[in-house]
KOLSELUM-578675 format. One record per residue: x, y, z of N, C-alpha, C in turn. Coordinates in steps of 0.2 Angstrom, whole numbers, plus 5000, padded with zeros to 4 digits. Layout:
N
XYZXYZXYZ/...
# end
This chain:
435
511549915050511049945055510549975051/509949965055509149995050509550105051/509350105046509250185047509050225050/508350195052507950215056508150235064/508850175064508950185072509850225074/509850265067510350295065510250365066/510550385070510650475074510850515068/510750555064511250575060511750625063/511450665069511650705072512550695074/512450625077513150595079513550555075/514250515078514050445074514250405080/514250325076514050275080514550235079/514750195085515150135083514750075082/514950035079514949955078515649915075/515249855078515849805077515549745072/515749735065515749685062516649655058/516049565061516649555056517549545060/517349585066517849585072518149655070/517949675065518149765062517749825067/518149865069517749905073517649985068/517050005067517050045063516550105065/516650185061516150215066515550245059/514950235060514650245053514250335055/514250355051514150435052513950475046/513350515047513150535040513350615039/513650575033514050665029513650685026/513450755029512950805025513150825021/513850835017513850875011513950805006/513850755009513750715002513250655002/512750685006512150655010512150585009/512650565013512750485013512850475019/512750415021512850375026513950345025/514150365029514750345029515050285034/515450225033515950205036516650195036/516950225041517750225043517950175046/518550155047518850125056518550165059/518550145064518450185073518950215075/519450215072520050265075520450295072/520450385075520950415071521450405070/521850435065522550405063523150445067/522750505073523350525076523650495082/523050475088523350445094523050385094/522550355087521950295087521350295092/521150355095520550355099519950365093/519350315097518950305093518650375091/518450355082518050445081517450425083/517150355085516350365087516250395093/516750395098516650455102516650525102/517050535093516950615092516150635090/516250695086515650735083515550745078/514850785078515050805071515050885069/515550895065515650995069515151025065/515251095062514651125060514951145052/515351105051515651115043515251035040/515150985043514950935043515450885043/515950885045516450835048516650785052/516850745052516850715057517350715062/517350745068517750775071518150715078/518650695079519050665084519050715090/518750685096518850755104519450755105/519550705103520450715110520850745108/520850765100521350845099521250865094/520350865093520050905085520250895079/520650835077520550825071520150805068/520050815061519350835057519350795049/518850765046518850715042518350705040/518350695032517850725029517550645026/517150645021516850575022517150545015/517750565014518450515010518650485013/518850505021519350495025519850545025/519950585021520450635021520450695026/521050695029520950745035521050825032/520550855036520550915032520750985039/520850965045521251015049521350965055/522150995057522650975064522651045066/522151045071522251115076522851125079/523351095079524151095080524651095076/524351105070524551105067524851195064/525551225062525451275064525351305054/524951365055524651405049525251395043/525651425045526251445041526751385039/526751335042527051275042526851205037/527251145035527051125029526551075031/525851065026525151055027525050965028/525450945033525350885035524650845038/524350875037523550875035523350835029/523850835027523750795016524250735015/524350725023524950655022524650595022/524850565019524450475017524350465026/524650475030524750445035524050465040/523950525037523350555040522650555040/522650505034521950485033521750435035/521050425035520550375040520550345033/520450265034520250195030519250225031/519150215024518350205022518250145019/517750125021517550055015516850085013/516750045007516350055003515550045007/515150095005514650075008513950095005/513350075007512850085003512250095007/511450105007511050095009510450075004/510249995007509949935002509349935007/508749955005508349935009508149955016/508250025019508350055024508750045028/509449995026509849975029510649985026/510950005032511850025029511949955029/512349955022512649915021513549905018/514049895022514749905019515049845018/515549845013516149785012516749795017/516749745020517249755025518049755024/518249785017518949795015518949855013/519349875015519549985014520049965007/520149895005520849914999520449974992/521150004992520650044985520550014979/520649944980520349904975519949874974/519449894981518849894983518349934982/518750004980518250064980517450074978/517550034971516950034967516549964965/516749914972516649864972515649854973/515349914975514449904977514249934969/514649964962514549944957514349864955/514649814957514549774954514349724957/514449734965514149664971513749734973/513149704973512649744979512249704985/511949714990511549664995511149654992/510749574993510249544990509649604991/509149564984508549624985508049564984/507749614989507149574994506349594990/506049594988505349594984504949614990/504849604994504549645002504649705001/505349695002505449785006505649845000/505449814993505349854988504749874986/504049834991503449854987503049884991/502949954990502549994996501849994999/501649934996501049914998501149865006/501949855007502149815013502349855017/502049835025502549865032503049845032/503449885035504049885036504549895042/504249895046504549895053504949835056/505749895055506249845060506449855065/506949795066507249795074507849765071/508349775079508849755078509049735087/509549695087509749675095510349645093/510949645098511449615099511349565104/511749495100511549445106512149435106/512049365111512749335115512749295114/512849265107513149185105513249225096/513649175094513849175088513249185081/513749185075513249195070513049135068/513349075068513048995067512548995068/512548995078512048975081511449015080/511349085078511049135078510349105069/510749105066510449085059510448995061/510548975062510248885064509448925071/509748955075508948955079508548985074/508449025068507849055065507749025059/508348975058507948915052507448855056/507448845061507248815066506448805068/505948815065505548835067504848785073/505148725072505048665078505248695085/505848745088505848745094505348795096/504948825092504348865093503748835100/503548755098503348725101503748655106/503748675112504348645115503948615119/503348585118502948535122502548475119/502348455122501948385118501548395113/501348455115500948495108501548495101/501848475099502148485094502248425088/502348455083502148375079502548395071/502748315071503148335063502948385059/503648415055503548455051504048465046/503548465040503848435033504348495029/504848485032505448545030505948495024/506148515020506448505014506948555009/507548565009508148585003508048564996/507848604992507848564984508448584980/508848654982509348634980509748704983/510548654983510948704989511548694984/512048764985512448774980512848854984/513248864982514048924984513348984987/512949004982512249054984511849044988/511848984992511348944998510948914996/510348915000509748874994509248894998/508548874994507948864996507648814996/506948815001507048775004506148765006/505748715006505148695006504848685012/504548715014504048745020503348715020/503148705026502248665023501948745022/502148805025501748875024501948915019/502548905014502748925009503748915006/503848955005504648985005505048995009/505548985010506148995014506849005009/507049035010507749055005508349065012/509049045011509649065013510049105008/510049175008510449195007511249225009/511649185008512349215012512749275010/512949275013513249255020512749265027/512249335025511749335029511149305033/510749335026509949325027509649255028/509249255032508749185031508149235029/507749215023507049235020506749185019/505749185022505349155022504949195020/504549175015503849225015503149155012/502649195014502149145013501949135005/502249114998502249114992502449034992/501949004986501948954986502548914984/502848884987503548834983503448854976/503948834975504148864966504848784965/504748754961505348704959505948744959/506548764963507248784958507448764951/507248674951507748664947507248644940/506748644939506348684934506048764932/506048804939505848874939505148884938/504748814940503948834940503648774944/503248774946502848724950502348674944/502648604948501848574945501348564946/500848554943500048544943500048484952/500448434951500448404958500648454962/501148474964501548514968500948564971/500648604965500348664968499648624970/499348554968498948534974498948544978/499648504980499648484988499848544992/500048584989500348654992499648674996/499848685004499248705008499048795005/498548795006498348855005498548915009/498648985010498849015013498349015020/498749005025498349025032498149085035/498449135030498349215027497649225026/497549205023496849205017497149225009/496549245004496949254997497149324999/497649344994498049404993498349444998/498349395003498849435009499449385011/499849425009500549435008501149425016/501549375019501849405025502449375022/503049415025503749385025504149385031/504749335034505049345038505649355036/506249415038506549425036507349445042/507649385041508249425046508749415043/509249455048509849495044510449445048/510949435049511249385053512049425053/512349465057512849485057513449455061/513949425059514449425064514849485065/514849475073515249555076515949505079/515949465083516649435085516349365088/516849315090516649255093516349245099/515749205097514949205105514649285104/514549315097514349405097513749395091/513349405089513149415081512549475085/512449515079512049545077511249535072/510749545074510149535073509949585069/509649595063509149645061508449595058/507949625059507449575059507149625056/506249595051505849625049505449615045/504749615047504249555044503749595040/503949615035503549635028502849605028/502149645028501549595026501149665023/500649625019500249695015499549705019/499549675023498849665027499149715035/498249715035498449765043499249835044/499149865039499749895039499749945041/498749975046498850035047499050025055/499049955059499349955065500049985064/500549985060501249995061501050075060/500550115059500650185060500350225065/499950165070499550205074499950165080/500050095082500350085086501450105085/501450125092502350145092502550075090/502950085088503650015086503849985092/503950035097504250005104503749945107/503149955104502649895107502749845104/503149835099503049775095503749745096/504249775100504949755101504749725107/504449735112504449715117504149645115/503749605113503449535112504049505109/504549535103505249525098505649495102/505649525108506249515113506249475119/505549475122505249405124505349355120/505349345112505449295110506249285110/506549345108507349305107507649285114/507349325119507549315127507449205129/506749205124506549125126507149085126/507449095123507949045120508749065121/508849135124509449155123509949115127/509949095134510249055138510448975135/509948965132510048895130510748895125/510648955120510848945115511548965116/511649025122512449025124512748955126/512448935129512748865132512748805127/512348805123512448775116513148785112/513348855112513748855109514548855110/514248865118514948825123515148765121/514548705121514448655120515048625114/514648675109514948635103515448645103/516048725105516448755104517048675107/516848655112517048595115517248535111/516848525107516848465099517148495096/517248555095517348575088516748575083/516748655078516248645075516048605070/516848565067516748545061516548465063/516348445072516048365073515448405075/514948445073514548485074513848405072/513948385067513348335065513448265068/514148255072514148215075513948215082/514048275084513948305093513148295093/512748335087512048335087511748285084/511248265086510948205084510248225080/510148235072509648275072509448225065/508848185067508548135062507848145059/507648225061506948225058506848275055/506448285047506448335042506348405045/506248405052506048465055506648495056/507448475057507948505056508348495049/508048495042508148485038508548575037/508248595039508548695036509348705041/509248675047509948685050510548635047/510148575045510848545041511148555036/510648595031510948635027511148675027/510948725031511648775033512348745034/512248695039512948685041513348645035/512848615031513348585026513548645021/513148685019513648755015514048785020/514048805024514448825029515348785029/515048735028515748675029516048655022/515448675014515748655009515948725008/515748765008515848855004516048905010/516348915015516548935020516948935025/517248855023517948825029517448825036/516848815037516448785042516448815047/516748895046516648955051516849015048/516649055052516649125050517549135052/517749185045518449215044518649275047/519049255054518949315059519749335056/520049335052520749365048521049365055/521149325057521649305061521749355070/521149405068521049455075520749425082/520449355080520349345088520849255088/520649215095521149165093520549125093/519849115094519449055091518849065097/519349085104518949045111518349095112/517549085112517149095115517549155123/517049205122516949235129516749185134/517049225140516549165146515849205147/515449145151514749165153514749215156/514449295156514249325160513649315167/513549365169513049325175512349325172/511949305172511349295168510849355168/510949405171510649485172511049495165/511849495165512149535161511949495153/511849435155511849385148511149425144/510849415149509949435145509849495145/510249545146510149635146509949635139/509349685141508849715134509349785133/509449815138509749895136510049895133/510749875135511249905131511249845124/510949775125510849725119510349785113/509749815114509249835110509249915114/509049955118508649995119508950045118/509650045119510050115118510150115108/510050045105510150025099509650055095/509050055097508450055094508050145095/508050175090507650265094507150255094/506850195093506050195095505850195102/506250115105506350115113506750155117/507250185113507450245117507050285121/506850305116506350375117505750355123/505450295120505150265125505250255132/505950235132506150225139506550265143/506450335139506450385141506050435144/505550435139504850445144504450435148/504550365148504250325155504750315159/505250335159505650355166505450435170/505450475163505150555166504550545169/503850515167503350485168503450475175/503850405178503850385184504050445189/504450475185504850525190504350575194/503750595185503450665188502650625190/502650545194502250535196502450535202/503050525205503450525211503450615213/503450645210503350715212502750725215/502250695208501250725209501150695218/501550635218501250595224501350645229/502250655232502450695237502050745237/501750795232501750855230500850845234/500550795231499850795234500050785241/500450745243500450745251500450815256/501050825251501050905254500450945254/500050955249499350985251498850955254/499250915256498650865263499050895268/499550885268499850895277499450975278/499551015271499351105272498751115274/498351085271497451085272497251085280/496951135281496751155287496051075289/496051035292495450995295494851055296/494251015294493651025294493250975292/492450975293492050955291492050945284/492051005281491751025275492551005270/492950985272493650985268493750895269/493350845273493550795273493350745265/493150765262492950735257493650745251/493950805252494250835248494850805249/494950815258495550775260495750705258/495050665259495150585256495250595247/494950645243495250635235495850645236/496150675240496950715238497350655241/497050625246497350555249497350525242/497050505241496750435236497250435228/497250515229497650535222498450495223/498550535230499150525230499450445231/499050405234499250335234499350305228/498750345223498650305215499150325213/499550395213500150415209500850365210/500850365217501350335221501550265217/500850235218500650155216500950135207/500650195206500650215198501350215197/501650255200502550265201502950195200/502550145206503050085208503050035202/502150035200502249995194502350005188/502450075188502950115179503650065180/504050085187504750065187504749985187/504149935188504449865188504349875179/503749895177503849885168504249895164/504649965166505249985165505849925164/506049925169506349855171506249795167/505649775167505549715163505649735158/505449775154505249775147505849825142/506249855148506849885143507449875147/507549825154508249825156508449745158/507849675159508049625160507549585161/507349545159506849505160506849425159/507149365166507149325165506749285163/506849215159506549185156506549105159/506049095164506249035166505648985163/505648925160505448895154504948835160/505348825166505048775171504248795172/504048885171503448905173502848945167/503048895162502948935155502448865151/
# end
C-alpha cells in the first residue's frame, strides 16, 4: 500500500497473497508494521483495534496490547500478582518482515523466523523514476474484481486502448525472458516485467539485453520521443494478488515535465479519469476470467487465439508464469481454486469501498463534497425561509426575486453536487455501445 494512503493514527487491514494481515505504524520504532490480523487471544482482527497512547497496538475486544515485535505486553485480566503469561510463546502476534521501498510498504509474506532478516538480502525492485526527484510521483491504488493474471495481461496490453477501427498494428516484441521476467520492445520505448509484481514501461530508448547497448541500426529506427528532448515519463504498476477473482492495483506514472500540476491540482482529480479508465474494461475482464477459469488456465493459449505482435507482452507473461510459476499463483492451499461468483454490476464496478475509502486523497474529498451538498441543502431551505419572512412590498421585490433566484441556484447546485458525487466516488457505469 502507498504510504500516503496510510492513517498512521489507526491500523489497517489488508489481504495479500490470501494472508489477512493488519499494517500499523509503531511510533516508538517509527516504522510501518505488519502482523496477522488476529489476536492470539480470541483471533478477532487487531485491524479493528487501536492504537493506545503508549504506541501499541491494541485488540478492543479485551485490551490486549502488542508491541511492533509482536510481543504482547499487557492482558488486562490478567491478575498483577500472578504468573506474567503475558510472555507466553502463545501470546504473541506472527510479524513479517517488512520494509518501505519507494513510498510503499512492502512485506514477505512468511512470519518464519528464518525469515526475519530476509529484506537484508531480497529487497523490492528499484525503479530509477521514483528515485529521482526531479520526478512526480503521484499514486493511486484500487482493488479490482478479477484476478492477478488477468490484472498484469490487461496493462501489458496496450491495443485494447483503441477498440475501434481506428486501431492499427503494433510492433510489440520480447528480447529476452528468463526466472527475472523480461523486457520487452515498445514502438515508444521500454517495457520491463518485473516479478512477481511490476509491469514497467518508460519512454527510454530500447537498449539490447543481450549485448547491454544498442546498435547504430537499432537506435535509427528507434522513433523519437513523442515527449520532446529531455522529457522523461514512466508507467508503473504494482500488481497484487489478494485471493482468487481479487488483485490489488497500485499505479504510478513518474515524468519530469509538467510536475508543477501535481502540486497545484488535488490528486483526487486525477483518480477520477484513473478509474474511468480501469472501470472501461472492468466487466469484461471479470467475465474473461470466468471464461478461462472454465478451460483451465494452463489451456489458456489454446482457449485464446492471439496471432499479432500486439499481443506479444501477454504471451509472455503467460509463458513465465507457466515455466517459473506452476501457471498460477500459490494460494498454500487456503482457498480451493473456484472464482467468486458475479456480483451485481453496481457492486462489481463500486468506486468506494474498491478506491475511496482506500485512498486519503478521495477520501477527504468525498468528504467534503458531501458537507458541501449538505450546507447547500441548508443555504437553499434557509433562503426560503427569509422569503416566506419578508414582508411584500414594492421596494423588496427585487430583493425577493435575488433571494428567490439564490435559492433555486443553491438547491440546483445541491442536486448536481449529489449526481457527481455518485458518479465520480460511489459507481459509474461503463457502457462501451455509447462511447
Amino acid at each position: 500500500m502507498p504510504v500516503c494512503d496510510l492513517d498512521k493514527r489507526r491500523p489497517h487491514a489488508k489481504r495479500v497473497l490470501g494472508i489477512d494481515v493488519v499494517v500499523w505504524w509503531d511510533r516508538n520504532e517509527a516504522a510501518w508494521k505488519v502482523m496477522d490480523d488476529r489476536c492470539s487471544h480470541r483471533l478477532a482482527p487487531l485491524s479493528e483495534g487501536r492504537i493506545d497512547q503508549w504506541g501499541r497496538l491494541q485488540c478492543v475486544y479485551h485490551g490486549w496490547c502488542f508491541d511492533g515485535s509482536g510481543d504482547c505486553k499487557l492482558i488486562p485480566q490478567a491478575p498483577r500478582d500472578g504468573p506474567p503469561v503475558h510472555t507466553f510463546k502463545q501470546a504473541c502476534v506472527a510479524v513479517y518482515p517488512s520494509t518501505v521501498q519507494h513510498d510503499i510498504v512492502w512485506f514477505w509474506p512468511n512470519s518464519d523466523p528464518q525469515y526475519k532478516d530476509i529484506i537484508t538480502k531480497k529487497k523490492p525492485p528499484s525503479i530509477k523514476e521514483l528515485e529521482d526527484p526531479s520526478f512526480t510521483k503521484a499514486m493511486g491504488n484500487r482493488d479490482i474484481p478479477y484476478g492477478y493474471e488477468v490484472l498484469i495481461e490487461n496493462l501489458m496490453d496496450p491495443a485494447h486502448k483503441v477498440d475501434r477501427e481506428g486501431g492499427r498494428p503494433l510492433e510489440l516484441s520480447i528480447k529476452k525472458l528468463d526466472i527475472n521476467g523480461f523486457v520487452a520492445k515498445q514502438e515508444w520505448g521500454t517495457s520491463r516485467f518485473l516479478p512477481p509484481c511490476i509491469f514497467y514501461a518508460n519512454s527510454d530508448p530500447f537498449i539490447d539485453p543481450g549485448n547491454g547497448s544498442a546498435s547504430s541500426a537499432e537506435m535509427q529506427k528507434a522513433p523519437s520521443s513523442p515527449l520532446g528532448p529531455n522529457r522523461k515519463l514512466a508507467l508503473i504498476f504494482i500488481c497484487i494478488p489478494v485471493s482468487p477473482g481479487k488483485s490489488r492495483l497500485i499505479w504510478v506514472f513518474p515524468r519530469n515535465f509538467g510536475v508543477w500540476m501535481d502540486r497545484v491540482v488535488p490528486r483526487w482529480i486525477f483518480h477520477i479519469g484513473q478509474n474511468l479508465i480501469l472501470d472501461s474494461d472492468l466487466y469484461l475482464l471479470h467475465v474473461e476470467e470466468h471464461k478461462i477459469m472454465e478451460v483451465g488456465s494452463s489451456n489458456w493459449q489454446k482457449a485464446c487465439f492471439v496471432p499479432t505482435k500486439s499481443d506479444a507482452l501477454v504471451v509472455g507473461f503467460r509463458k513465465w508464469l507457466n515455466k517459473y510459476a506452476g501457471g498460477q499463483v500459490d494460494w498454500r492451499g487456503k482457498f480451493s481454486g473456484a472464482l467468486p461468483p458475479t456480483p451485481p454490476r453496481e457492486r462489481l464496478m463500486d468506486r468506494y469501498w474498491s478506491h475511496v475509502v482506500n485512498c486519503s486523497s478521495c477520501n477527504t474529498a468525498y468528504k467534503g463534497l458531501n458537507a458541501l451538498e449538505v450546507a447547500l441543502q441548508i443555504a437553499s431551505v434557509a433562503l426560503l425561509g427569509i422569503l416566506a419572512a419578508t414582508k411584500q412590498s414594492a421596494a423588496s421585490a427585487i430583493r425577493r426575486n435575488t433571494v428567490l433566484v439564490m435559492a433555486v441556484l443553491c438547491f440546483a447546485a445541491s442536486r448536481w453536487l449529489a449526481h457527481f458525487i455518485y458518479k465520480k466516488f460511489r459507481y459509474h457505469d461503463y457502457d462501451h455501445a455509447f462511447r
